[in-house]
PABA-784263 format. One record per atom (N, C-alpha, C, O): y, z, x negated; residue in one letter. Coordinates in steps of 0.02 Angstrom, whole numbers, padded with zeros to 5 digits, always signed. Layout:
<lumkols>
YZXa
...
</lumkols>
This chain:
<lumkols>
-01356+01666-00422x
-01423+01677-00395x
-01471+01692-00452x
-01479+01659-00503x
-01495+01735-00438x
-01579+01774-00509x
-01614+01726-00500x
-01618+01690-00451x
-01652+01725-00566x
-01715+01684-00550x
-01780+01685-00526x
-01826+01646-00514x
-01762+01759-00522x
-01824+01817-00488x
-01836+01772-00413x
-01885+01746-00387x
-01749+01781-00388x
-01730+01786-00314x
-01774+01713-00300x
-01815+01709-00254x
-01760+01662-00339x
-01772+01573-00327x
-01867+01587-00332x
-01906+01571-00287x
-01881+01610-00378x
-01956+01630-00384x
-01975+01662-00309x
-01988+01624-00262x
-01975+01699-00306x
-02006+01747-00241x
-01994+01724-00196x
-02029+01743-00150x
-01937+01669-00176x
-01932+01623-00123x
-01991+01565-00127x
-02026+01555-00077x
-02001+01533-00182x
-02049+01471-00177x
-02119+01501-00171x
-02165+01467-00150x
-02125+01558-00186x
-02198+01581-00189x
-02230+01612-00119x
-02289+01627-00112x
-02168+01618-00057x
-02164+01642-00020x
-02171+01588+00041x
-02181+01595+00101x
-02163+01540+00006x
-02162+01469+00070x
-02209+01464+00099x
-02257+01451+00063x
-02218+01468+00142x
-02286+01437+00219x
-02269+01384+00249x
-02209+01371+00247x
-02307+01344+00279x
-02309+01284+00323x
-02241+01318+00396x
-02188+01296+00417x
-02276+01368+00409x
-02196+01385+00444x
-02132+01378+00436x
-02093+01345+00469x
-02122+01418+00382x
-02062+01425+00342x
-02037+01353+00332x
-01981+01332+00347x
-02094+01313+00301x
-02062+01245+00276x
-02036+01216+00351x
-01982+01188+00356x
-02067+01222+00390x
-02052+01185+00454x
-01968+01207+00481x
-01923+01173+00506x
-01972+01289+00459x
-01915+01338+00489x
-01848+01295+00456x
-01797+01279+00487x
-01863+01283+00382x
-01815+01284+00345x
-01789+01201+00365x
-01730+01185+00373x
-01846+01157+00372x
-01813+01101+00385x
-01781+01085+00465x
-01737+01046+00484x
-01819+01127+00497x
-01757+01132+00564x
-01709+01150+00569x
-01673+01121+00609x
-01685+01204+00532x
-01600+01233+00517x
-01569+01200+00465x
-01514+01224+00452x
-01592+01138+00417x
-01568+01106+00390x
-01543+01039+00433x
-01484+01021+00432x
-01584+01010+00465x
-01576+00943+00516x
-01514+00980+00546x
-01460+00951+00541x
-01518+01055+00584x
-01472+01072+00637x
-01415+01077+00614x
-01365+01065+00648x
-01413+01100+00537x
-01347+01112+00490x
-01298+01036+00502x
-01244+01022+00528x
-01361+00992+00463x
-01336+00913+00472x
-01297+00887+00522x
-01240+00868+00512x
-01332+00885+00590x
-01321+00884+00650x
-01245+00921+00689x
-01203+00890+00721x
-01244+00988+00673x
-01199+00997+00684x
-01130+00970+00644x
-01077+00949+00668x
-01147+00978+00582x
-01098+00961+00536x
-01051+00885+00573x
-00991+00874+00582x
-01105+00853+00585x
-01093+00782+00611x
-01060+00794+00690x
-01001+00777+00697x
-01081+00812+00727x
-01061+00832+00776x
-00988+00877+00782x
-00947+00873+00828x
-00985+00907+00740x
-00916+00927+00740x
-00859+00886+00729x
-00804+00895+00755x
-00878+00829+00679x
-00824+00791+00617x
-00807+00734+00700x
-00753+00710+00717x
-00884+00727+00742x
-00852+00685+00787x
-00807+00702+00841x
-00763+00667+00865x
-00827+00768+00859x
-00772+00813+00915x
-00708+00828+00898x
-00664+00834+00940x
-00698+00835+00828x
-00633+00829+00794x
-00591+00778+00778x
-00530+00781+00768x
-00629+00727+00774x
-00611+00657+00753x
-00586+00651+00823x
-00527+00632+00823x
-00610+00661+00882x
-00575+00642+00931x
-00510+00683+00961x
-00466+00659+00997x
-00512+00738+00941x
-00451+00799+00938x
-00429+00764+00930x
-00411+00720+00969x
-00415+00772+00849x
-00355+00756+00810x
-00327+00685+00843x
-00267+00677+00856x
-00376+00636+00854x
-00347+00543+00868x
-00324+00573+00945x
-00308+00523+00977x
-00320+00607+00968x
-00297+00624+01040x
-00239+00661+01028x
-00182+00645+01046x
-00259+00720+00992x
-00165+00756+00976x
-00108+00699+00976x
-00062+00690+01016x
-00126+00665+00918x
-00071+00631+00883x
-00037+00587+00927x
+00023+00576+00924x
-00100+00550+00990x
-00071+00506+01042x
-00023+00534+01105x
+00008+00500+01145x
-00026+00590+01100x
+00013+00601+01151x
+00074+00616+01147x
+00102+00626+01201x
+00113+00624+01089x
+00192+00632+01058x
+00210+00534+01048x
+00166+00491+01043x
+00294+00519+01048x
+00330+00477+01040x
+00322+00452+00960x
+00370+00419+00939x
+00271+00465+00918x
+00266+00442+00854x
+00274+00373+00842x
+00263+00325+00879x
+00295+00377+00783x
+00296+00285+00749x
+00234+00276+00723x
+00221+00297+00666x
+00185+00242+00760x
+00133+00198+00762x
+00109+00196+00697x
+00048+00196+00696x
+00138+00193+00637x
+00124+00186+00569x
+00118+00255+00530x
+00077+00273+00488x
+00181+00292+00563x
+00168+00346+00566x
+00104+00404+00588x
+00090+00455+00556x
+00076+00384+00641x
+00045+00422+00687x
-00025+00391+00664x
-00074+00421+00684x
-00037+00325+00618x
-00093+00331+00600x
-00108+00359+00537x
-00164+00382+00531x
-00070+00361+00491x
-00057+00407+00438x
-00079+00468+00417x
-00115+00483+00369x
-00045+00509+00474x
-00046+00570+00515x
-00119+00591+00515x
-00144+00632+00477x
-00155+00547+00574x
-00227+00527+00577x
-00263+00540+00524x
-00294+00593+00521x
-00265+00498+00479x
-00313+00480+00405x
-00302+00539+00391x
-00349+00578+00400x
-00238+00564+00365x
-00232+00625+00297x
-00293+00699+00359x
-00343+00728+00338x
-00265+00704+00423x
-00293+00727+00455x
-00390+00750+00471x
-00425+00799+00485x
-00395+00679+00458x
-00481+00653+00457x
-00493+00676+00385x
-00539+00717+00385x
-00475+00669+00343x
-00500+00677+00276x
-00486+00742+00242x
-00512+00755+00188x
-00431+00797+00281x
-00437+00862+00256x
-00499+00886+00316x
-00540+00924+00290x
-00510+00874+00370x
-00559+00907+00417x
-00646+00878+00393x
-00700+00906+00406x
-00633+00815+00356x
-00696+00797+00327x
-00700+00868+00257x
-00732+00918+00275x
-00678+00869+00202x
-00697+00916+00162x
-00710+00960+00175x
-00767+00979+00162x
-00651+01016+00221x
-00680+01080+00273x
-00731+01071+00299x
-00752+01128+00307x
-00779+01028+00326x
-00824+01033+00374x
-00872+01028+00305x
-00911+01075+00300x
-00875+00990+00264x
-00921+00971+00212x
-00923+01024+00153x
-00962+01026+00106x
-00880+01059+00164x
-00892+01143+00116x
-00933+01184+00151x
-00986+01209+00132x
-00891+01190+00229x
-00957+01251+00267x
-01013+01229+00280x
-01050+01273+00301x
-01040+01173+00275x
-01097+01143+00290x
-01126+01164+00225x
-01183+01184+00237x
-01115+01167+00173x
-01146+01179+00088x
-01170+01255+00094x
-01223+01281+00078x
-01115+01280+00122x
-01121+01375+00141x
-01168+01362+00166x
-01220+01369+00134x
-01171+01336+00241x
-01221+01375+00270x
-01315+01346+00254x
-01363+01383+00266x
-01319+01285+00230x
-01366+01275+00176x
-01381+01314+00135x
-01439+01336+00134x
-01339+01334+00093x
-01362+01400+00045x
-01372+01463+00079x
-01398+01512+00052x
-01356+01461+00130x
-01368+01522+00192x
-01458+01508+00190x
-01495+01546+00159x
-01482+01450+00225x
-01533+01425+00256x
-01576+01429+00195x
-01633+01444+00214x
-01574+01422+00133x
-01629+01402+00090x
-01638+01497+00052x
-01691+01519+00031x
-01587+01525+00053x
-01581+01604+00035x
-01556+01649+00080x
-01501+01675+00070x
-01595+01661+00135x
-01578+01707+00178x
-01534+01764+00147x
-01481+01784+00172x
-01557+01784+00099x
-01549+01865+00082x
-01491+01861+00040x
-01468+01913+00015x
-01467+01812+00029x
-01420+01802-00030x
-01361+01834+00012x
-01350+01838+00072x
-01323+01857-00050x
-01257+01906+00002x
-01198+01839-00043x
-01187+01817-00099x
-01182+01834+00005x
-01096+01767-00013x
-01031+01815-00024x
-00979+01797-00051x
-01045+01886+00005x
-00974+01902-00040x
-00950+01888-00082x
-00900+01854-00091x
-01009+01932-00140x
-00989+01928-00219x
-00991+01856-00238x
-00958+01838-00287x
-01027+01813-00203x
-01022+01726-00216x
-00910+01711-00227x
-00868+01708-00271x
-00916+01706-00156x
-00866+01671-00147x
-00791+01740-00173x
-00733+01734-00155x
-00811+01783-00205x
-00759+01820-00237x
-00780+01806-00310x
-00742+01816-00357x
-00811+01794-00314x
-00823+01769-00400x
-00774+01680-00414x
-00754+01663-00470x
-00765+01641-00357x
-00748+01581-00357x
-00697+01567-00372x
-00683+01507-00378x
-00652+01613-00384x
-00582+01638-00413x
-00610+01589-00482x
-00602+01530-00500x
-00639+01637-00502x
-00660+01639-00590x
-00714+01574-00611x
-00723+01551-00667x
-00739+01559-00562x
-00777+01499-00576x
-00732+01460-00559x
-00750+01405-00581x
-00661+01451-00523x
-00618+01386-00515x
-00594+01382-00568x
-00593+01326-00595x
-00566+01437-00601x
-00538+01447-00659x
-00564+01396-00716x
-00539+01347-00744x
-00623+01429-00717x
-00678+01392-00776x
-00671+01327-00764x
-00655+01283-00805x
-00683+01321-00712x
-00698+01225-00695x
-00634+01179-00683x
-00633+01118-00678x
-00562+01239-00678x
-00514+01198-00665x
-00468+01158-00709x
-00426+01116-00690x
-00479+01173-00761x
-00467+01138-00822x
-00515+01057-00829x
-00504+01016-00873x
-00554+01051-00789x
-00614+00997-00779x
-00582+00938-00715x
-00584+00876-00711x
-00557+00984-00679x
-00541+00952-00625x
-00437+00963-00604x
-00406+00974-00552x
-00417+00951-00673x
-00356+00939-00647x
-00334+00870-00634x
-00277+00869-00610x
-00352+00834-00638x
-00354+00751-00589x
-00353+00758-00523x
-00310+00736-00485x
-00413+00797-00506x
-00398+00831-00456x
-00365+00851-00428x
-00348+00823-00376x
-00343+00900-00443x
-00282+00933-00407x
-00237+00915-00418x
-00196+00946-00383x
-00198+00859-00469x
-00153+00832-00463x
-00162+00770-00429x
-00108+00739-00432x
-00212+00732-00394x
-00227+00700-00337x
-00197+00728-00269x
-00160+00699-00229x
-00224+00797-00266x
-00222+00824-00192x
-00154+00828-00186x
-00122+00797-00143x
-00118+00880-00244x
-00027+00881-00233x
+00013+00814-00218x
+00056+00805-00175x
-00010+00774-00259x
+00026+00714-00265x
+00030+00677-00185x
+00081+00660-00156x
-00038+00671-00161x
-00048+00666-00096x
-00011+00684-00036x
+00009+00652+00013x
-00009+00766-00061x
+00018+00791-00029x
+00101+00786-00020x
+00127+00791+00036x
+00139+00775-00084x
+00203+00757-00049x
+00216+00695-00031x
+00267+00684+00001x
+00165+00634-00052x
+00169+00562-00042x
+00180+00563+00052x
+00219+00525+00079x
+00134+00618+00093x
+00154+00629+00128x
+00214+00649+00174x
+00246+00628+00222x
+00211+00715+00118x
+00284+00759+00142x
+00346+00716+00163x
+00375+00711+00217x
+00356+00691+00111x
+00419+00640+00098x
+00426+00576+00147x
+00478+00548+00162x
+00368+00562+00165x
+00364+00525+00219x
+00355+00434+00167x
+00372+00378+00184x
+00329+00452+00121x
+00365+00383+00067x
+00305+00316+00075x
+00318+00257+00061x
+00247+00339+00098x
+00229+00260+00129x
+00180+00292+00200x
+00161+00351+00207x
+00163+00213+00262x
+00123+00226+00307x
+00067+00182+00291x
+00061+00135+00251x
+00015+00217+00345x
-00048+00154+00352x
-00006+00093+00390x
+00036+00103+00434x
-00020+00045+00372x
+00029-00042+00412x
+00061-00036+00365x
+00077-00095+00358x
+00100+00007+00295x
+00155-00023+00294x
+00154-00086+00228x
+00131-00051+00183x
+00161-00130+00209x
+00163-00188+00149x
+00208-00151+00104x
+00266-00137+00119x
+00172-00131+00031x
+00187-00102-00022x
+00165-00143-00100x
+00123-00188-00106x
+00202-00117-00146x
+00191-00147-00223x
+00199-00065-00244x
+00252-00033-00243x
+00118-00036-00266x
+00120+00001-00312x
+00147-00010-00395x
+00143-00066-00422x
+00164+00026-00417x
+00157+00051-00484x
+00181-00043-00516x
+00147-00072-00559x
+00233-00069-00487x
+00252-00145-00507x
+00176-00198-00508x
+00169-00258-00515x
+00142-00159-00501x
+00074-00192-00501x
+00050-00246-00444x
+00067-00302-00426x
-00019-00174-00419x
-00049-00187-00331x
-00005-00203-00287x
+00043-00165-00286x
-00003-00260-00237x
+00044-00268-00183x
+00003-00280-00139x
-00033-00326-00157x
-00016-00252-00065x
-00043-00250-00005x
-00022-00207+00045x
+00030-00174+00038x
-00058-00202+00096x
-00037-00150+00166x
-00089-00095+00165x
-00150-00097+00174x
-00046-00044+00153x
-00090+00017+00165x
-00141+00025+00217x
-00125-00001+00271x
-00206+00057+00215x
-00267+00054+00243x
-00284+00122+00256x
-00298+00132+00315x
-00287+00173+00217x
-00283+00252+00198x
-00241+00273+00160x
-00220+00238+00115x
-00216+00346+00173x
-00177+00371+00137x
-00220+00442+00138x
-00231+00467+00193x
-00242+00472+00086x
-00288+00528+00095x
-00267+00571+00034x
-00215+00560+00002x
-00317+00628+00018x
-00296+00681-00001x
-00280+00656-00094x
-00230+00662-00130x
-00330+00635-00102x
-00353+00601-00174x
-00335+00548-00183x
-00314+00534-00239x
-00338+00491-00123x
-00324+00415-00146x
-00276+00390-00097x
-00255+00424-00051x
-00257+00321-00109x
-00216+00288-00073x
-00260+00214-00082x
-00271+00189-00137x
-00276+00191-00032x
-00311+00124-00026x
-00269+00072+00030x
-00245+00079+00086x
-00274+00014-00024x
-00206-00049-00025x
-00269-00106-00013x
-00319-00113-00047x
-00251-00140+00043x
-00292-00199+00043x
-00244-00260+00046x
-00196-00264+00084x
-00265-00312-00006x
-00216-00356-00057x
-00225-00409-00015x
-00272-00401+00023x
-00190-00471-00007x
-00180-00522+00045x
-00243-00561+00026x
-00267-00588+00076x
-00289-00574-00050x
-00324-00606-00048x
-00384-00593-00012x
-00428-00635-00006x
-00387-00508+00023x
-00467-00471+00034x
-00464-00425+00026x
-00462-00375+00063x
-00462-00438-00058x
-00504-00358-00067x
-00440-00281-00071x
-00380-00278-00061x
-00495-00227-00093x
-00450-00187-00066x
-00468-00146-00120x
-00522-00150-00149x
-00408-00093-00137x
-00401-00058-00192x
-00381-00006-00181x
-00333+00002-00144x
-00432+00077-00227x
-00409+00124-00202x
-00361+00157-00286x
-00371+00152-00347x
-00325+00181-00255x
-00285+00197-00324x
-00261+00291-00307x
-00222+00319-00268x
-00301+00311-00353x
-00276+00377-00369x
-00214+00412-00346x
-00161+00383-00356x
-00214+00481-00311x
-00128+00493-00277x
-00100+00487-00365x
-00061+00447-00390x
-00133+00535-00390x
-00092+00547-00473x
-00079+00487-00499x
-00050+00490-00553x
-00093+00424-00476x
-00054+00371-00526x
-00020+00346-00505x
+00000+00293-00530x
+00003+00370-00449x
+00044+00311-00411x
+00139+00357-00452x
+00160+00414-00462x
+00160+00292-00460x
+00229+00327-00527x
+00296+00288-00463x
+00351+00313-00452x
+00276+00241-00438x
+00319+00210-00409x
+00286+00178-00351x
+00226+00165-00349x
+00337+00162-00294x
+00317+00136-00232x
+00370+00106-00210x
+00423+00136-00199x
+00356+00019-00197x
+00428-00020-00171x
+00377-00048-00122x
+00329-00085-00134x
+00410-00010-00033x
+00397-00025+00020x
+00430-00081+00022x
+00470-00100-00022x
+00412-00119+00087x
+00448-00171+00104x
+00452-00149+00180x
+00496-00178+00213x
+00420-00109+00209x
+00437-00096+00284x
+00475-00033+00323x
+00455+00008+00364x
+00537-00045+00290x
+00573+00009+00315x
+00629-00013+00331x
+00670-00026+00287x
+00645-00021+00407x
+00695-00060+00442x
+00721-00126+00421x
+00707-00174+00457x
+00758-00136+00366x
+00762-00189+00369x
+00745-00234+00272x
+00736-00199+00222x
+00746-00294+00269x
+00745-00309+00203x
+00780-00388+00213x
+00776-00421+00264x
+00818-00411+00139x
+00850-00443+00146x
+00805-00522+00099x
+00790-00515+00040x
+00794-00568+00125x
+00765-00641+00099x
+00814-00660+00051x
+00868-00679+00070x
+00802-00656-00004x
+00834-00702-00053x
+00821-00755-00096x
+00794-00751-00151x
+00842-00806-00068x
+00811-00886-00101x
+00868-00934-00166x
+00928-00949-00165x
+00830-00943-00201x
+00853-00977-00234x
+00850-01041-00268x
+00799-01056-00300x
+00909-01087-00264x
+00892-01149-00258x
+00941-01185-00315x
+01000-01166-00320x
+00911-01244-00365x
+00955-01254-00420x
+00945-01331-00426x
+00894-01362-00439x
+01018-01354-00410x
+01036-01414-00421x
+01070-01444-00490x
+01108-01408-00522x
+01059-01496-00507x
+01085-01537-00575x
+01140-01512-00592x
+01157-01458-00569x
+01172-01539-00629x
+01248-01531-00634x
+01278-01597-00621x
+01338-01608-00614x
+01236-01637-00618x
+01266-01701-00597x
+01281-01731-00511x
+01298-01786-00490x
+01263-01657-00472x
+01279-01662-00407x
+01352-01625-00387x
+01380-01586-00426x
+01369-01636-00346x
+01422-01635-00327x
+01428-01560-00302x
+01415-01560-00242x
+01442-01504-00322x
+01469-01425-00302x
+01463-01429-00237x
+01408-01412-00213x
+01516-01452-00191x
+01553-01462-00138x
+01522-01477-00097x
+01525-01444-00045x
+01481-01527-00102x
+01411-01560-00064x
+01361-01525-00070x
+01324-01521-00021x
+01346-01493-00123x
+01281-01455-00103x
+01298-01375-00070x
+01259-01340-00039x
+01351-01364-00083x
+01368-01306-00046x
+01367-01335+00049x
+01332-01309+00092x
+01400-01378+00056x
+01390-01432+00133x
+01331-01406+00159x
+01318-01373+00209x
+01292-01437+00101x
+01238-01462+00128x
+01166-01379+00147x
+01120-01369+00187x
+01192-01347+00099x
+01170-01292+00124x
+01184-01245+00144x
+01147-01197+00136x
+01253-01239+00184x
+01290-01208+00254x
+01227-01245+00308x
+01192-01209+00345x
+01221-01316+00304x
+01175-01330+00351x
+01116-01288+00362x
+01104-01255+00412x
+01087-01293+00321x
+01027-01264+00298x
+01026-01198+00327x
+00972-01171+00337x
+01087-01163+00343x
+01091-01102+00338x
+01082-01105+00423x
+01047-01069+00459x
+01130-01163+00442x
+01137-01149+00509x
+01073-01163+00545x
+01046-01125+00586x
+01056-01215+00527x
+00971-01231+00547x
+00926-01192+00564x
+00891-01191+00614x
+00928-01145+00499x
+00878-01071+00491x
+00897-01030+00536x
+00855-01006+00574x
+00950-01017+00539x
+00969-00968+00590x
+00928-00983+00666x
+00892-00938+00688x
+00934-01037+00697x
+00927-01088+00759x
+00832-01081+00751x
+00801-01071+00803x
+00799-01086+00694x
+00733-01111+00690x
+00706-01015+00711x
+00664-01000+00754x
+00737-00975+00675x
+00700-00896+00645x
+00730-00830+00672x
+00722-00772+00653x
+00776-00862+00732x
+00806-00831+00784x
+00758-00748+00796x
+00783-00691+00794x
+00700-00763+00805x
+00663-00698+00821x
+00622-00667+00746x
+00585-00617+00752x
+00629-00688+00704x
+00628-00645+00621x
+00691-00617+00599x
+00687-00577+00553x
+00764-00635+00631x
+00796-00595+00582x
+00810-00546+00621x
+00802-00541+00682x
+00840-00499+00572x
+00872-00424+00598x
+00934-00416+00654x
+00981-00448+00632x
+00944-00396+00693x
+00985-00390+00747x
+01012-00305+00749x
+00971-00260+00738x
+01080-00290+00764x
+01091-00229+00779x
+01079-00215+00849x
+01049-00256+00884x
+01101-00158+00870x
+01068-00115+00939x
+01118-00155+00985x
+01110-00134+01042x
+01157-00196+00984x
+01207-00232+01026x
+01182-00320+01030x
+01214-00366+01056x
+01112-00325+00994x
+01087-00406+01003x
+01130-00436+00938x
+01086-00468+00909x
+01174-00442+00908x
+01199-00473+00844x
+01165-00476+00794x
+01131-00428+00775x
+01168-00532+00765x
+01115-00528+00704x
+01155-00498+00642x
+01205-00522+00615x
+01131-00461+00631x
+01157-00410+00562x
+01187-00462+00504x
+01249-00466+00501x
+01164-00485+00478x
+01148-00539+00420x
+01118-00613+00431x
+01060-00619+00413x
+01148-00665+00454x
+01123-00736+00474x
+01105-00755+00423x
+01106-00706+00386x
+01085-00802+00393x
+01060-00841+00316x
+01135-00872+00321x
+01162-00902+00368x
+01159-00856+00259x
+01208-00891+00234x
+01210-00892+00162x
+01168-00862+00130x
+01262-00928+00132x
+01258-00942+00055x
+01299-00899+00019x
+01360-00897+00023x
+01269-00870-00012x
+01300-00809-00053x
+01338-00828-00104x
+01380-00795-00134x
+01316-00901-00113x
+01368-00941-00196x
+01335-00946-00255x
+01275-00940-00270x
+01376-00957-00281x
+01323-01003-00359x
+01331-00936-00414x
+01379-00915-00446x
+01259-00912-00409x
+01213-00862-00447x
+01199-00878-00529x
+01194-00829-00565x
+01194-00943-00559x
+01199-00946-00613x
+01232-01031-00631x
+01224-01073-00587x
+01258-01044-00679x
+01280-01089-00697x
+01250-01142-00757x
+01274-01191-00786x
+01183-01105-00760x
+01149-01148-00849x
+01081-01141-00808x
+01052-01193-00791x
+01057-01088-00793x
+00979-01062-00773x
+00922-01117-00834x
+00891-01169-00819x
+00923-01095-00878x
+00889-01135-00919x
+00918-01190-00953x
+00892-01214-01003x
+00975-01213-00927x
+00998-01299-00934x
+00985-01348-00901x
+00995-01407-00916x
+00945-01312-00822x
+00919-01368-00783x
+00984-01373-00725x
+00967-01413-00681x
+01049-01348-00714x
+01099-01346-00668x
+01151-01291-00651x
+01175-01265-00701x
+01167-01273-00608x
+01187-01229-00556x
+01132-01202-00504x
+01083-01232-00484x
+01150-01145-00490x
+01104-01101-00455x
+01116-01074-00389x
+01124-01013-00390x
+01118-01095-00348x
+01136-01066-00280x
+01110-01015-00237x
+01054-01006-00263x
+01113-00978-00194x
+01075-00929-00182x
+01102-00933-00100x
+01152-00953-00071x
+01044-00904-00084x
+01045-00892+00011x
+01029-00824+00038x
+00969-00816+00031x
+01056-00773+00064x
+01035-00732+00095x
+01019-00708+00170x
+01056-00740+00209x
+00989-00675+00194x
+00978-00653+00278x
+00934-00599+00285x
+00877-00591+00261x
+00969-00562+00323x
+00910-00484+00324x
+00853-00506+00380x
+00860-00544+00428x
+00814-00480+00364x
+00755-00518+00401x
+00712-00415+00424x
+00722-00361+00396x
+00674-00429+00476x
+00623-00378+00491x
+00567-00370+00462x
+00523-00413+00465x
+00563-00332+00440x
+00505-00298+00377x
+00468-00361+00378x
+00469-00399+00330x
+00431-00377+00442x
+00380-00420+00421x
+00356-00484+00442x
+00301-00509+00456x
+00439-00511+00437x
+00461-00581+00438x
+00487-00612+00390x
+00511-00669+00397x
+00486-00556+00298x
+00511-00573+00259x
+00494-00638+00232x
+00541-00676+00225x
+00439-00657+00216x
+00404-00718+00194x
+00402-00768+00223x
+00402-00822+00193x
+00398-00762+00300x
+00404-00814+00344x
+00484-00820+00342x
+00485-00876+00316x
+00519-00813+00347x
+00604-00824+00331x
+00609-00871+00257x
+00626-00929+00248x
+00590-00826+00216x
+00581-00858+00127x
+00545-00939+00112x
+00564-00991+00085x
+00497-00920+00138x
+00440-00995+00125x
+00483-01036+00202x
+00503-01090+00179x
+00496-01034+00253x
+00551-01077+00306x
+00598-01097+00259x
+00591-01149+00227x
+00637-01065+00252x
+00700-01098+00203x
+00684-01136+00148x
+00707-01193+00139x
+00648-01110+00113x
+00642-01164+00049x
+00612-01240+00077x
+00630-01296+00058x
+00561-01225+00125x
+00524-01309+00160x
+00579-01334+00193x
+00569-01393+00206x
+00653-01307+00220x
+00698-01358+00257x
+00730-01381+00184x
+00739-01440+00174x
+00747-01330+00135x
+00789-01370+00086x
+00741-01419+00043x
+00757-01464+00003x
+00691-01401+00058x
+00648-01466+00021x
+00667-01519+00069x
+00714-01558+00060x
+00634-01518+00110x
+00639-01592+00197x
+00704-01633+00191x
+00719-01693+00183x
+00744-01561+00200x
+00838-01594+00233x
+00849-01636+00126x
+00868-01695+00122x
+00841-01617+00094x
+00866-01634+00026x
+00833-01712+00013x
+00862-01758-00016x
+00788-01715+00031x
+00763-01784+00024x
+00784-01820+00070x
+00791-01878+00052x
+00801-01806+00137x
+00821-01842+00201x
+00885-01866+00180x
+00901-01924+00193x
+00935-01817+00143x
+01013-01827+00136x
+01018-01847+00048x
+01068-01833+00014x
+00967-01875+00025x
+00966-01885-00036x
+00994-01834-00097x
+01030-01862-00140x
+00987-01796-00101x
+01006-01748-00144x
+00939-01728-00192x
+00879-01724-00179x
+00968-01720-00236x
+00904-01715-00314x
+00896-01628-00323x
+00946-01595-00339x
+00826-01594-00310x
+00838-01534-00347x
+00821-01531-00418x
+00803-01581-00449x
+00828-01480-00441x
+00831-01502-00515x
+00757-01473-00540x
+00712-01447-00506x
+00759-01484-00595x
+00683-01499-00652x
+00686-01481-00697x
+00745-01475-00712x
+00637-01456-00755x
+00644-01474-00843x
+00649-01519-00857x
+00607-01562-00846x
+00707-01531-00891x
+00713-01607-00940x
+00695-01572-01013x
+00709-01519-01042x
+00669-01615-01022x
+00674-01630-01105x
+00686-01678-01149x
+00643-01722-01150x
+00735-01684-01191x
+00769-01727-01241x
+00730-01733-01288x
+00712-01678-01308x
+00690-01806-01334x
+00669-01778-01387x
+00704-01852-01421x
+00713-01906-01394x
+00722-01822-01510x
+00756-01859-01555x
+00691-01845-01616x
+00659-01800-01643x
+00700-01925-01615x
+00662-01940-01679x
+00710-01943-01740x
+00767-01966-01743x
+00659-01901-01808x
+00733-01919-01859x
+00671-01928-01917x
+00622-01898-01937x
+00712-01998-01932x
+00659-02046-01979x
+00640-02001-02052x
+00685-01982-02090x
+00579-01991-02064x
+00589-01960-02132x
+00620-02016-02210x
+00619-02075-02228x
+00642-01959-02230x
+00667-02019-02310x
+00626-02053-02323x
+00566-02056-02310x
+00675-02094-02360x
+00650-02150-02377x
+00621-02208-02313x
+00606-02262-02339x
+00611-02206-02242x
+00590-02235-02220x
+00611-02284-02208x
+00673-02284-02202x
+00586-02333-02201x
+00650-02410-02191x
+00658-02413-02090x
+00625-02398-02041x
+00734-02448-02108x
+00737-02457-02036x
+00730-02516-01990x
+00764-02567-01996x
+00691-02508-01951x
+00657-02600-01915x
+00712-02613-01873x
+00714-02665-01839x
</lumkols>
């Protein structure tokens, strides 16, 4: 735009004009808004009427809402610059934008390695809104948005975190059909093998009986994986015993409730049936310095 062009516009303003210009600006607004809501309801209506996975289909949604938010929020900028410079011709504008992306795209490659990244985080299908995730070994929460630029994780304590598509390096879902509880439990060495293996077959069977509707089942009602004892996992674990271990495939999001159940029966049942879990010990030896006499 000349500066001539910006000149001869302000010098040209009347109480009309100002009035003109702020009515096709409100209407710009207005519509702008009005569209994002007629679309907002499209799109949340398309998506409901196909057999989608729920996690899926809100997903879908978001990335949806947030490419139709930028489109609507570019032509709304156009036609503003329409409204404030009638006469301005947007050809040569928006054919010059080649060369002005150019310029500026070296500025904004975060950017665009946001939007790609986004974009196959999608493709791939590799997380949903609902689903309980641990970014980058880090952030762990349930997805909230998944959008062009960001991915926002809200963490069990509250709050909620938006993290860049470009940084995300790794993603360990936890909600994808099934996941397996693994507990671990370490007794003395001065207990009896045999007995604590006993004693947590019980444990196993108990759990099963208590968490009936958390674990995993195949398409025939059988439970895939019951909690049972997988066997002794380490033999020193520090020097505090033997190490036992329990497993059971559990449904995405009954993992914890399965995990924290089991460990409170082997706490309960272990004190009920007298059995010791084990602890840090520490040994300490005094060694007299020379010369010291001995009492």
């Amino acid at each position: 735009m000349e500066l001539e062009t910006v000149v001869a516009f302000l010098e040209d303003l009347t109480l009309y004009k100002v009035l003109s210009i702020t009515g096709q600006v409100l209407a710009v607004i207005a519509g702008a808004w009005l569209l994002l809501a007629v679309l907002r309801k499209l799109i949340r209506g398309i998506f409901n009427v196909g057999r989608l996975d729920p996690n899926k289909r809100d997903t879908l949604v978001t990335l949806s809402l947030s490419v139709t938010r930028y489109l609507t929020f570019i032509l709304a900028g156009i036609l503003l610059i329409k409204v404030f410079v009638p006469t301005l011709n947007l050809g040569p504008l928006l054919a010059g934008a080649g060369v002005v992306g150019l310029a500026i795209g070296f500025g904004a490659q975060s950017l665009i390695k946001d939007l790609i990244t986004g974009f196959f985080i999608m493709f791939e299908d590799q997380l949903r809104v609902g689903d309980y995730v641990q970014i980058n070994d880090g952030v762990t929460g349930t997805v909230e948005e998944v959008g062009l630029r960001f991915t926002a994780l809200r963490e069990w304590s509250g709050k909620k975190y938006y993290i860049a598509n470009s940084e995300i390096r790794t993603i360990r879902n936890y909600n994808r059909r099934e996941l397996r509880a693994i507990i671990h439990v370490t007794f003395p060495f001065e207990e009896d093998p045999v007995r604590v293996r006993r004693f947590l077959e019980d444990i196993c069977k108990e759990a099963t009986e208590r968490f009936q509707d958390h674990l995993l089942r195949g398409e025939d009602g059988h439970l895939l994986e019951p909690p049972q004892v997988y066997g002794v996992t380490d033999v020193n674990d520090n020097g505090r015993g033997g190490q036992f271990t329990i497993i059971a495939k559990t449904k995405p999001e009954s993992l914890w409730t399965v995990e924290k159940g089991i460990r409170e029966l082997i706490w309960e049942r272990s004190l009920q049936r007298g059995l010791t879990l084990a602890y840090p010990r520490y040994v300490y030896e005094y060694i007299a310095p020379p010369g010291a006499r001995n009492n």
